[in-house]
N, C-alpha and C positions, 0 to 999 in steps of 0.2 A: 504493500500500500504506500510506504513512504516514497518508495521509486516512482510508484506509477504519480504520485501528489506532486513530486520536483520536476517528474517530466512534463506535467500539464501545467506549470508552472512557467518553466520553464520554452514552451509554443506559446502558451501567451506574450512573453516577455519578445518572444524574436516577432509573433505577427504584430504586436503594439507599434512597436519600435522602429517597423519599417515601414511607419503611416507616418503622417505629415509631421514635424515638429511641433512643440508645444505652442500654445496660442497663436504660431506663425512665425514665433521665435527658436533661434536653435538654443537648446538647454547648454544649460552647464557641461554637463556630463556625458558623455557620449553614450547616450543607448539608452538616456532618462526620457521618462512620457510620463504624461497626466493620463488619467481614466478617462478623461471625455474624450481622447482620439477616438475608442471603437465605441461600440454600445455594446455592454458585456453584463448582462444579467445578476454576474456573480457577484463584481466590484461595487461598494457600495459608490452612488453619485460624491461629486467634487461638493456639491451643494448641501450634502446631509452635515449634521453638526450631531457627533453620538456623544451622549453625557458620558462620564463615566466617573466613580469615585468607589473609595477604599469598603473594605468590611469592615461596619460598627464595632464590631467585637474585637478585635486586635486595636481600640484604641480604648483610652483611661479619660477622664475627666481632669486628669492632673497636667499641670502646662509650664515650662522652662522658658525662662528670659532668653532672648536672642539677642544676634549684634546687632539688630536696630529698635530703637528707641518704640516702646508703647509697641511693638509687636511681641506677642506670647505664643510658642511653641508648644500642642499637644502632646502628651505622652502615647508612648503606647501602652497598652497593658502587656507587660511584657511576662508574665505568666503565660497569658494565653498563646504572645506571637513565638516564644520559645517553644514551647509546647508543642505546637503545629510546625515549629522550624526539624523541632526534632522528628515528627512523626514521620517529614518524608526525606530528612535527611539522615542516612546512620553516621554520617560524620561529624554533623553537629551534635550528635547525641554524644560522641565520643568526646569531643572541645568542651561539652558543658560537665559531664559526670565523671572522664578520667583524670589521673593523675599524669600519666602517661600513655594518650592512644595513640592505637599502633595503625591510624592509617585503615585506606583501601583492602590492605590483605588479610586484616581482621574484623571484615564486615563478614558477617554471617546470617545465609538465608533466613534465618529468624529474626532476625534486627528490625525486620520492614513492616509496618504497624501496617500499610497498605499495601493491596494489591498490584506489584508494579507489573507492565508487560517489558519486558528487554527484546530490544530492536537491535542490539549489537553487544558483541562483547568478546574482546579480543584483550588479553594484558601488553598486547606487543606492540597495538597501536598505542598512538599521543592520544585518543581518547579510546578508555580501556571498557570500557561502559555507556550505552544508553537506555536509556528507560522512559515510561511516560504510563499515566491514567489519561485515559479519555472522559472527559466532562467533567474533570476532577469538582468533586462539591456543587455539582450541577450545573457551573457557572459557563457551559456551554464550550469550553474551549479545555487542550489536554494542560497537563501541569508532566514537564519535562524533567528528566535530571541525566546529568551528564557528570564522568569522571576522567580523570586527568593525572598523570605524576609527572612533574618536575622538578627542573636544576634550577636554582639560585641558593644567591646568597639568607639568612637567617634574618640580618639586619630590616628590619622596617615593613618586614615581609607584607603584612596585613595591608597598611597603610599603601605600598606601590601596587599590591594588587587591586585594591580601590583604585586607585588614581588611573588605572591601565585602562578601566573599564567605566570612568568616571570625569576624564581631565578633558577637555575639548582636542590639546593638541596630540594627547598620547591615542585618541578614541578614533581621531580621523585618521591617525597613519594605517590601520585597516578597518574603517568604518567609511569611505568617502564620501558619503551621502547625508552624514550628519551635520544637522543645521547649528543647535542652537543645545550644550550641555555648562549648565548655569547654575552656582548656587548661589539661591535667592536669604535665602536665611542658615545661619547656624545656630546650634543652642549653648547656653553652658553647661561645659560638660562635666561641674560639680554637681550641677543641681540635677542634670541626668543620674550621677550616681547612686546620688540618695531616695533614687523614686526604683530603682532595681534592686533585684538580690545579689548577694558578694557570689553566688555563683554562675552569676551572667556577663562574670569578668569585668573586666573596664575599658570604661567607653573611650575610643577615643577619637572619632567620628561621630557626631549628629548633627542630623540638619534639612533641609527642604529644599530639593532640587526641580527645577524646569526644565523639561527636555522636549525640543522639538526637530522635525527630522523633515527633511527638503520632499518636495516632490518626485516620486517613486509611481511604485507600482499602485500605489495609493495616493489618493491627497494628501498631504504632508498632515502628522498626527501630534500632540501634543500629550505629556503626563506632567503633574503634579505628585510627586514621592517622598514620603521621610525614609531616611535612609541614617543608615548608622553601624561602624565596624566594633568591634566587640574583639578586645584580645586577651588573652589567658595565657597563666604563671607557664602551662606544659609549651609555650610556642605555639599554641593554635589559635586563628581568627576566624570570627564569623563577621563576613558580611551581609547585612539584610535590608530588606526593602519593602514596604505597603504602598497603594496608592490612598492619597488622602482623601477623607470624607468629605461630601457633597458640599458641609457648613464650614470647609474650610478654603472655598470656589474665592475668598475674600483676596486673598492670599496671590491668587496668579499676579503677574506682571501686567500692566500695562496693556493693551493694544489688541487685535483683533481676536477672537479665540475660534483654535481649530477644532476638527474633530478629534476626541480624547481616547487613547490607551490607558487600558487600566495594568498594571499590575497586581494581579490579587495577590501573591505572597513572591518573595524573590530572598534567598540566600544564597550564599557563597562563603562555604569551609576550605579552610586551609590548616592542615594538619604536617605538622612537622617531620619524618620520616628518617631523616639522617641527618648529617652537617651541613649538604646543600641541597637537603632532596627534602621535596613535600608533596603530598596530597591534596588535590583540589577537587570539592564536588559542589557543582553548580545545579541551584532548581531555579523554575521560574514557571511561573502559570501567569500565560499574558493575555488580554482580551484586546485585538485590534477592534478599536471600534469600528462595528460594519461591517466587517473582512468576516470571510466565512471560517468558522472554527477550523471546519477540515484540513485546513491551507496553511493554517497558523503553528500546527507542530511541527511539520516539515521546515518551515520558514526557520523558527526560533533555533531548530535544533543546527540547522546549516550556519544559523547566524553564529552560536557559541563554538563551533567546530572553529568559523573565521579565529573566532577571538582568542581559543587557546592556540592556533597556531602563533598567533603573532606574541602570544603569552610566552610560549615555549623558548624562541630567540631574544626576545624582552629580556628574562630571567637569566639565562645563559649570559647575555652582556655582562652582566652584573658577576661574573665571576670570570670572564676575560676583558678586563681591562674597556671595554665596550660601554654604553652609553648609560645603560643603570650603576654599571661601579662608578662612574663619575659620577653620578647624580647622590648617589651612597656617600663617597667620599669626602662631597662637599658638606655633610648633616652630622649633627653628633646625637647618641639616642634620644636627648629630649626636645632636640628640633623634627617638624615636620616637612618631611619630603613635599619637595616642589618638583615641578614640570615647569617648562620654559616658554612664557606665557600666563601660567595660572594668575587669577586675579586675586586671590588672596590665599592663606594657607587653611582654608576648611574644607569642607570635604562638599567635592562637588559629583552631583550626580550620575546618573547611566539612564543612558537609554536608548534602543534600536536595533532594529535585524538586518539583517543582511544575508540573503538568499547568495548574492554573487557582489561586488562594488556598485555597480549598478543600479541594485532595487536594493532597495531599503526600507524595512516597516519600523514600526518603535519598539523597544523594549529599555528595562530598567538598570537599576542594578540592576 
């Protein structure tokens, strides 16, 4: 199914493409179109505007100062959003309850509170693992999870794998199609600590990111996301991600609003494995607004393939003299890691797919 879903993806993407240019203008990008070239059933119109916001229940009543004045930051209920982080990930289960987890090769069939289906699974490839639920929580679209071991350095690990998959200039080196990755608020991250339990690590990431992504295979889509990395005494990080409730629409930036991507839940563990070798397992349950579910696991999961490749050579730099050991080099552990560009040092968000450079839908962290 996945083959036959990227190949009819994939005819779409070449008969679009060799119709007129967009509005009469040639795109950016070679091989970009809007949905109004053909008239295609499936694609939702250029003209729809799909709501989209987070699940009530992964958030708390309780709210953290930001760095602008008279703006207040939700919490999450972070019982619940760990809780469900751990159910479909066994690695986050391992970051939050071991002292020392051992990693991908001490996942065992029994660890999975859910029913996964594996679509792949080879230890020899860069991704050793895929898995996905269809209609995960009904919410009409699958909830993927993908696995991965690499090389890098130990230093900052949490923090540059945010940033890889979060910084505008690190996202576009294999992302081409992304517009606009922004964070609009961050919180303080003492007052994060005292709304958590000491075994959900410490914060050292939070904050509310905007993400919007150019004209694709779709009309260009937009998310609103609290996102926030979480790292622990044994070397493991979790990064995670909700999209925000409807009452917090207050919140967007400025200017016209497009059709919304939800993120219902997004994590990202990293599990420490050796001196320069770690574990990473990536979930994400995305809802493109309008886009048809079917289409959307295929998409997400070719898009995270993109990202660990470029992940792969990223981390490796950083142990040959290459462009993350510089970036390392330059920081001592209680500074935080910059990219070249970044507008301030908080943690900016994720979001977008990428089927090929070309087409690009959204996603989050």
């Amino acid at each position: 199914m996945t083959a036959i879903c990227i190949l009819s993806i994939t005819i779409l993407a070449v008969a679009v493409s060799a119709g007129s240019p967009c509005c009469g203008k040639k795109c950016r990008y070679a091989g970009s179109f809007s949905t109004h070239q053909v008239h295609n059933p499936a694609l939702p119109s250029t003209r729809s505007i799909f709501p989209a916001f987070g699940d009530p229940k992964y958030f708390s009543n309780k709210v953290v100062p930001s760095n602008k004045a008279s703006v207040e930051l939700k919490c999450p209920n972070f019982d619940v959003l760990f809780d469900e982080i751990c159910k479909v990930s066994p690695l986050a289960k391992q970051a939050l309850y071991e002292n020392k987890p051992g990693g991908i090769k001490s996942i065992k069939k029994g660890d999975d509170f859910y029913s996964w289906k594996v679509t792949d699974d080879n230890p020899n490839r860069l991704i050793s693992n895929i898995a996905k639920i269809d209609n995960f929580q009904k919410n009409g679209v699958p909830i993927v999870r993908l696995r991965s071991s690499l090389h890098g350095p130990a230093k900052k690990r949490g923090e540059c794998f945010a940033q890889l998959i979060t910084t505008e200039k690190l996202r576009q080196k294999w992302d081409a199609t992304n517009d606009i990755v922004d964070e609009i608020y961050s919180g303080d991250l003492n007052e994060v600590k005292k709304l958590q339990a000491d075994n959900y690590g410490e914060p050292s990431m939070f904050g509310i990111g905007y993400v919007r992504t150019k004209q694709s295979v779709v009309s260009p889509r937009e998310q609103l996301t609290l996102c926030g990395l979480q790292n622990f005494d044994s070397g493991a990080s979790i990064i995670w991600g909700v999209e925000l409730e409807e009452n917090q629409n207050h919140l967007f930036p400025e200017g016209k609003r497009m059709s919304r991507s939800t993120s219902h839940l997004f994590s990202t563990t990293i599990i420490p494995t050796g001196e320069n070798e770690f574990d990473v397992e990536y979930v994400l349950q995305l809802d493109i607004g309008g886009f048809p579910g079917w289409l959307t696991g295929p998409i997400v999961i070719e898009t995270v393939k993109k990202m660990f490749g470029f992940a792969d050579g990223y981390f490796k730099s950083g142990l040959n003299g290459g462009e993350l050991a510089a970036k390392l080099a330059a920081i001592t552990e209680d500074d935080t890691v910059k990219t070249d560009g970044d507008k301030n040092d908080s943690f900016d968000k994720n979001d977008s797919s990428v089927l090929n450079e070309k087409q690009t839908l959204l996603m989050p962290p």
